[in-house]
N, C-alpha and C positions, 0 to 999 in steps of 0.2 A: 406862254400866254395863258391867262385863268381863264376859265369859263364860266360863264355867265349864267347864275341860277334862273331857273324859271319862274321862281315864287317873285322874283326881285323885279323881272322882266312886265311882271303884271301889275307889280304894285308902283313901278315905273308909269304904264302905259296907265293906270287909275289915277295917278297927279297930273298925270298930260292931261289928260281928260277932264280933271276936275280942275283943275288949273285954267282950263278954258272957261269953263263958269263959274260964276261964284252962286251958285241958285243952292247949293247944296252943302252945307257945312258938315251938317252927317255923314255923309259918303265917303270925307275927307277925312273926319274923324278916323272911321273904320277902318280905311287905310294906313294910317297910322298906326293902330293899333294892331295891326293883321301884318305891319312892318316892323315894328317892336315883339310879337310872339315870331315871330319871321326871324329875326339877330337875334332872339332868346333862344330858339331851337338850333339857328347854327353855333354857336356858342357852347350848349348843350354839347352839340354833334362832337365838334374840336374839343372838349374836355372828353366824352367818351372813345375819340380815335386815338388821343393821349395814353386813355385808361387801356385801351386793347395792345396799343404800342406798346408800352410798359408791361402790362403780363404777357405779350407775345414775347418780348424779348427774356425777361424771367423765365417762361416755359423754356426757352432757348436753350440760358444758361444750367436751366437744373437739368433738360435733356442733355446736355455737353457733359454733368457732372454725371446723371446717371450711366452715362456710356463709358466713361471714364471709373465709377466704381465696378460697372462690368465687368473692365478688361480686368481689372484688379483682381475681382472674384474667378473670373477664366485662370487667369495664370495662377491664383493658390490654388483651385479647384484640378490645373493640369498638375503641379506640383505636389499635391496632395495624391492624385493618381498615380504619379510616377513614385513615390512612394510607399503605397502599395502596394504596387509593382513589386519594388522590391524587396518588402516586407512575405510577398506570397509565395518570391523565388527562392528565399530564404527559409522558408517554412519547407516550403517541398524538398528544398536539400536536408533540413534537420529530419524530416519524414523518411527519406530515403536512406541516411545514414540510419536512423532508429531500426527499417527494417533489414537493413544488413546486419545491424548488429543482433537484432531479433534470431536472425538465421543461424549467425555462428557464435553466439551465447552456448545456447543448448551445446553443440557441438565440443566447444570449449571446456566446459563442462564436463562430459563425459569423457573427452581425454586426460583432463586431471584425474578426475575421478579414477579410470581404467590403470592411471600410470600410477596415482597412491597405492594403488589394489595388488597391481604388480609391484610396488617396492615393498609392501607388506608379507607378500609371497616370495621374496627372493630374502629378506634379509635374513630369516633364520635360517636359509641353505649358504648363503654369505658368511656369518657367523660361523658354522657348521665348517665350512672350507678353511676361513680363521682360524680356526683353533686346531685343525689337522696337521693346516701349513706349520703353523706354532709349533704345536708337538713332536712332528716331524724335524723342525730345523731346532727347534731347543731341547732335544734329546740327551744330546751331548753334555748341554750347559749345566741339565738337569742331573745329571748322572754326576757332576762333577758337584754342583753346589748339595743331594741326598751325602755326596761320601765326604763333603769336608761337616756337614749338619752330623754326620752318623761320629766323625772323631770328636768332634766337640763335643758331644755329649758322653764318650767313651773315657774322655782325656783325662787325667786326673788334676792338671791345673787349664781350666778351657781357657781360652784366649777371647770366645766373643761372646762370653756371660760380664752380666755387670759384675764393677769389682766387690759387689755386697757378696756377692752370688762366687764362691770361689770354688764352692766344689757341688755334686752334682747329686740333687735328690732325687731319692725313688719317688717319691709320693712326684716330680716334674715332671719323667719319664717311665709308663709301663709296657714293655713292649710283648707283644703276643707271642713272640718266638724269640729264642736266645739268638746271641749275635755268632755268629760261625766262629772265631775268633777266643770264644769266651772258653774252652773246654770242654770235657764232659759234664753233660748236667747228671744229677742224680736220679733221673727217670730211667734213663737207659742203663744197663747193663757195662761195667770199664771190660774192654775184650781184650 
């Protein structure tokens, strides 16, 4: 059931009234006219609870949208966090490798260094041993390749001169001492 304005209620009870007499045309006028700005103001009223309806419900809708870009911005804003997260855990393990290797650089280092130092120190004692070992076991080979070296240059047709080279010059070989072999020389005394 509607309920009944009070402005209407009076301008009802003003026709009753002046309805009973007619002495007054004015009176009835004013009525009228106090009932006409009367349906002009509710009229008024119903187009502005129209216009509140309508931006109330638009407030609504952008409130529905604003909350809705919220969660949006939350969940990049936690994804973005998480993120970091891991970008930070990831820095702290490259940090922590960096300072281990910071530790055993130097380290490393100085055992190359120390073992160059020592292989530069052992190799001319290594060498030194080399050429013992050598001498020692190629003695033999030696003695054997100085006396076939000692005939061929004694020999009168040598076997391992080139074939230009067929017999043996002084000006090739001058030796300090006569060869055992050769006679007496003319320095010493024939006894």
């Amino acid at each position: 059931m509607k309920s009944v304005n009070p402005a209407m209620l009076t301008v009802l009870l003003i026709f009753t009234i002046l309805g009973c007499t007619n002495d007054d045309e004015r009176l009835v006028e004013m009525a009228r006219e106090h009932a006409a700005r009367q349906a002009e103001s509710q009229r008024q009223m119903v187009d502005l609870e129209k216009q509140v309806a309508e931006g109330s419900r638009r407030l609504v809708e952008s409130d529905a949208k604003a909350r809705e870009h919220l969660t949006v911005l939350q969940h990049d804003l936690r994804a973005d966090q998480a993120e970091v997260g891991r970008q930070r855990d990831r820095l702290e393990n490259d940090r922590r490798e960096l300072a281990a290797q910071r530790h055993w650089d130097p380290i490393v280092a100085a055992v190359i260094t120390d073992v160059g130092i020592l292989l530069a120190c052992l190799l001319p004692l290594a060498l030194g041993v080399y050429v013992l070992w050598s001498a020692r076991r190629g003695s033999e080979s030696d003695s054997v390749v100085t006396e076939l070296l000692v005939e061929e240059l004694v020999a009168s047709k040598p076997r391992l001169l080139l074939p230009g080279q067929s017999s043996f010059s002084p000006l090739d070989y001058e030796p300090d001492e006569t060869p055992p072999d050769a006679g007496p020389s003319d320095d010493r005394p024939a006894g």
